[in-house]
N, C-alpha and C positions, 0 to 999 in steps of 0.2 A: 377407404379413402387414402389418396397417396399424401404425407408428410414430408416438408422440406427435410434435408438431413443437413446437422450441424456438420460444416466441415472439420472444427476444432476438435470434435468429439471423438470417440476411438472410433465409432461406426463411420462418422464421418471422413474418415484420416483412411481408411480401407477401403471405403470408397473409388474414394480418388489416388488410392495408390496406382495400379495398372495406368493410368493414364500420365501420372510422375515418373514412373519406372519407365515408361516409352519415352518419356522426355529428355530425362538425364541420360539414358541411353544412347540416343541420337547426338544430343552437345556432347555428352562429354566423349562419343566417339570423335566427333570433329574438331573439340577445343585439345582433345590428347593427340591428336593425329597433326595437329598446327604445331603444337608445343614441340612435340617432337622433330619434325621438322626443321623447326627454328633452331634449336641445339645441335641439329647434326646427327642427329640416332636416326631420322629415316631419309639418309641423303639419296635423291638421282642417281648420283653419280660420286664413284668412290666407295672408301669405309666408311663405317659409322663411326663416330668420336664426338664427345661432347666438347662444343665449341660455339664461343660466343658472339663467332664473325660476323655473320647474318645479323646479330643489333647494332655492332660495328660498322658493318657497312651503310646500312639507313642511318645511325644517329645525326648524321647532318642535316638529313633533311626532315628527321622524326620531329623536333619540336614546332617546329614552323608547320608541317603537314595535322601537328594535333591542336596547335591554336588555332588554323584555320577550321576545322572541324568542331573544333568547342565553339568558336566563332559563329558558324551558319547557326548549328545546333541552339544556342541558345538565344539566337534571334530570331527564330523561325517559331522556337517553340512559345517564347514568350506573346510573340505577335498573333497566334495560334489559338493561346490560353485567351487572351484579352477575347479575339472576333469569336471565340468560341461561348467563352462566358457570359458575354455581353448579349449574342444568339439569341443563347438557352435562357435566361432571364427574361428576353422579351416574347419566347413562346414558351413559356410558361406563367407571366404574367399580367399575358394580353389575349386576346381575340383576335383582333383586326386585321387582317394579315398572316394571319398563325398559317394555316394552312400553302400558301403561297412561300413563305419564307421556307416553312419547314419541306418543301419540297426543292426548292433552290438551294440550299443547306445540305441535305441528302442526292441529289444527283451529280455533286463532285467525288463521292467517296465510292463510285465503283469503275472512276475512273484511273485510267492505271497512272503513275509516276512518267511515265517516259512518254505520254502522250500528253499529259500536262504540261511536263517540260516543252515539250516542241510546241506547243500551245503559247506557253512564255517566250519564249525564244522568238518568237516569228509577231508575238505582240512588241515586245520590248526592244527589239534588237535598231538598233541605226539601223533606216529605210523600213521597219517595218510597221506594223500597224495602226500605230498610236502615234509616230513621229509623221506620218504619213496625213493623219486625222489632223493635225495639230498643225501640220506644214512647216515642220524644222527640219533643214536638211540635215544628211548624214554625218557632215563633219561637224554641225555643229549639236549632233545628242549625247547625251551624257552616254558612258557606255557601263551600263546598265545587263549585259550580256556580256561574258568573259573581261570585265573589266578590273579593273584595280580593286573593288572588293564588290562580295560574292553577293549583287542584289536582288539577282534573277534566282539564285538558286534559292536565299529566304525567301523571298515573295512566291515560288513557286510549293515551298514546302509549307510556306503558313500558311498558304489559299487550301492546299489538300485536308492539310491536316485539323484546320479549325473546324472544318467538317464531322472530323471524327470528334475529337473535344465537344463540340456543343452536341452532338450525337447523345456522348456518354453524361454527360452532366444534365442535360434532358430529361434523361430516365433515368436519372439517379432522384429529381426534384420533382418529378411528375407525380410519385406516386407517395411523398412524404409531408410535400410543403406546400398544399392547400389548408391540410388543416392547422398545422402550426402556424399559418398567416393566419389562420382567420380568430384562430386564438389567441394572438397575438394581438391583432386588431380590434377584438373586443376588450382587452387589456388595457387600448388607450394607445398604445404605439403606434408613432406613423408610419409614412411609406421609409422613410429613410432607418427610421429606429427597424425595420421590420425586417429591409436589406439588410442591415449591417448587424441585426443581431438572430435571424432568424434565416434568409435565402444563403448569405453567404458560409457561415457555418455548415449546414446543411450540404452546399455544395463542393465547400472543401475538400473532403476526401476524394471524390470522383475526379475533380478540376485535378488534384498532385496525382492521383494515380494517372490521370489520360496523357498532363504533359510531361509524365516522365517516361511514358510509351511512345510520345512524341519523339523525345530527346534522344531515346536509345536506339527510335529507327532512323534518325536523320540524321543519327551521330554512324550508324553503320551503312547506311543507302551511300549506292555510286553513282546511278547514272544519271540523275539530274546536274549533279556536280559533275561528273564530265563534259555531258553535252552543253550547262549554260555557264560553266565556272571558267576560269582563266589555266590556260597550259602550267603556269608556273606562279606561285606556288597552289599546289595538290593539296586535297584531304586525305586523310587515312584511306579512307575505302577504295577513290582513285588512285594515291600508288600503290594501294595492295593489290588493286586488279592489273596495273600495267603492269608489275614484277612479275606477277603469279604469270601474263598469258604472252611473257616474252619470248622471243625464241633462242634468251641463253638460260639454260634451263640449272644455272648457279645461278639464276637471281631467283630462283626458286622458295630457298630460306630467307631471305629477308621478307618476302612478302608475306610470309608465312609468322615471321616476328612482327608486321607491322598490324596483322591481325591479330595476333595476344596481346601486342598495348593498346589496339582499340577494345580489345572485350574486358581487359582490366578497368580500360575511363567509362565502358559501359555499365561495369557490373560495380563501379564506384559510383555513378549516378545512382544507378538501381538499390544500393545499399541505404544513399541518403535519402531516397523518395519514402522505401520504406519507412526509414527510421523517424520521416514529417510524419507518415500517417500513423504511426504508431503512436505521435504526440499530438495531434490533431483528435488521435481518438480516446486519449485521457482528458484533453480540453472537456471535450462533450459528455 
């Protein structure tokens, strides 16, 4: 009979090592081959020399490009976590509909980003679908598509991704939190004492693990933010990609810098997500 293996364990740790060794492998080929770049040790063009100009040259427009990025990122994910949680709560709690939701819930997640976006784009945009339904001309819609701030491109990453969110938290509750309610409920606790001391708990860990998988792909994804975002000001990921596919091939290093301070604000979220569930999982 086959037995789960502990991953914490030494058998478990050797398990999974061939599969960590491919991983770090891979990044840290790509995250050494950016770094380096950005310093000057693998220039295009010229000698090599360590040099700081490439952070120098983006610093003007690096803060504003990484607020706007924390910006989306954390309104998307938030908006995300909520339609996500709130989902998987009601099929996992109910009947009525289960079947139906959880298939409208699953048939946006193998829809790809860039088709979504144009999806949004051609809903939201002045003249299009919605302004159309509604019968507000074009000058007079909110501009909601490349406008003053980025609402198209939240609304189109928390429409994707609550998908995945209630996904995960789904089947993290499915398979733990009948019998805890119902023990619960014989206990005398109501629906709300059973929510807030028994479904949500439970769901916690899965909820911080998903939305900080959210956070970290919508803090590095580009092409929603290019095609529904405003030309000026950019996220990290769109000016990393114009720098990177310019045709002066010195702006090569900075793109390449603006990609190690997105994967520093990335692996700084990644660091605190962790460190929730690490306390999350002493709570319990």
């Amino acid at each position: 009979m086959n037995r789960a293996v502990d991953i914490r364990s030494p058998r478990g740790g050797l398990a999974v090592l061939p599969a960590v060794l491919a991983v770090l492998l891979v990044l840290g080929a790509g995250l050494g081959a950016a770094l380096l770049q950005s310093l000057g040790l693998m220039p295009l063009i010229g000698e090599p020399r360590v040099t700081a100009a490439a952070y120098l040259d983006v610093r003007a427009d690096l803060v504003g490009a990484a607020g706007l990025s924390l910006l989306i990122s954390s309104a998307s994910t938030l908006i995300a976590a909520l339609v996500g949680l709130t989902t998987a709560l009601y099929l996992v709690g109910t009947r009525f509909g289960h079947r139906v939701l959880a298939t409208v819930a699953a048939s946006s997640i193998p829809v790809p980003h860039l088709v979504g976006a144009a999806s949004v784009g051609l809903l939201l945009a002045d003249g299009g679908l919605v302004s159309r339904w509604l019968g507000v001309p074009p000058e007079a819609w909110p501009a909601l598509v490349a406008g003053r701030w980025p609402t198209a491109v939240v609304l189109e990453y928390a429409w994707k991704e609550s998908a995945f969110v209630a996904l995960v938290v789904t089947a993290s509750l499915a398979t733990r939190a009948a019998s805890y309610l119902e023990t619960a409920a014989l206990l005398g606790a109501g629906p709300w004492a059973r929510l807030r001391q028994v479904t949500l708990p439970l769901a916690g860990p899965s909820l911080i693990a998903a939305s900080a998988i959210t956070f970290v792909y919508t803090l590095g994804s580009y092409e929603v933010a290019w095609l529904l975002g405003a030309a000026y000001p950019e996220p990290l990921p769109v000016m990393a990609y114009r720098l990177f596919t310019s045709t002066d091939l010195t702006a090569r290093p900075g793109a390449m810098a603006v990609a190690v301070m997105t994967t520093l604000l990335a692996s700084a979220v990644t660091v605190a997500a962790l460190a929730l569930l690490r306390r999350t999982a002493a709570w319990r």
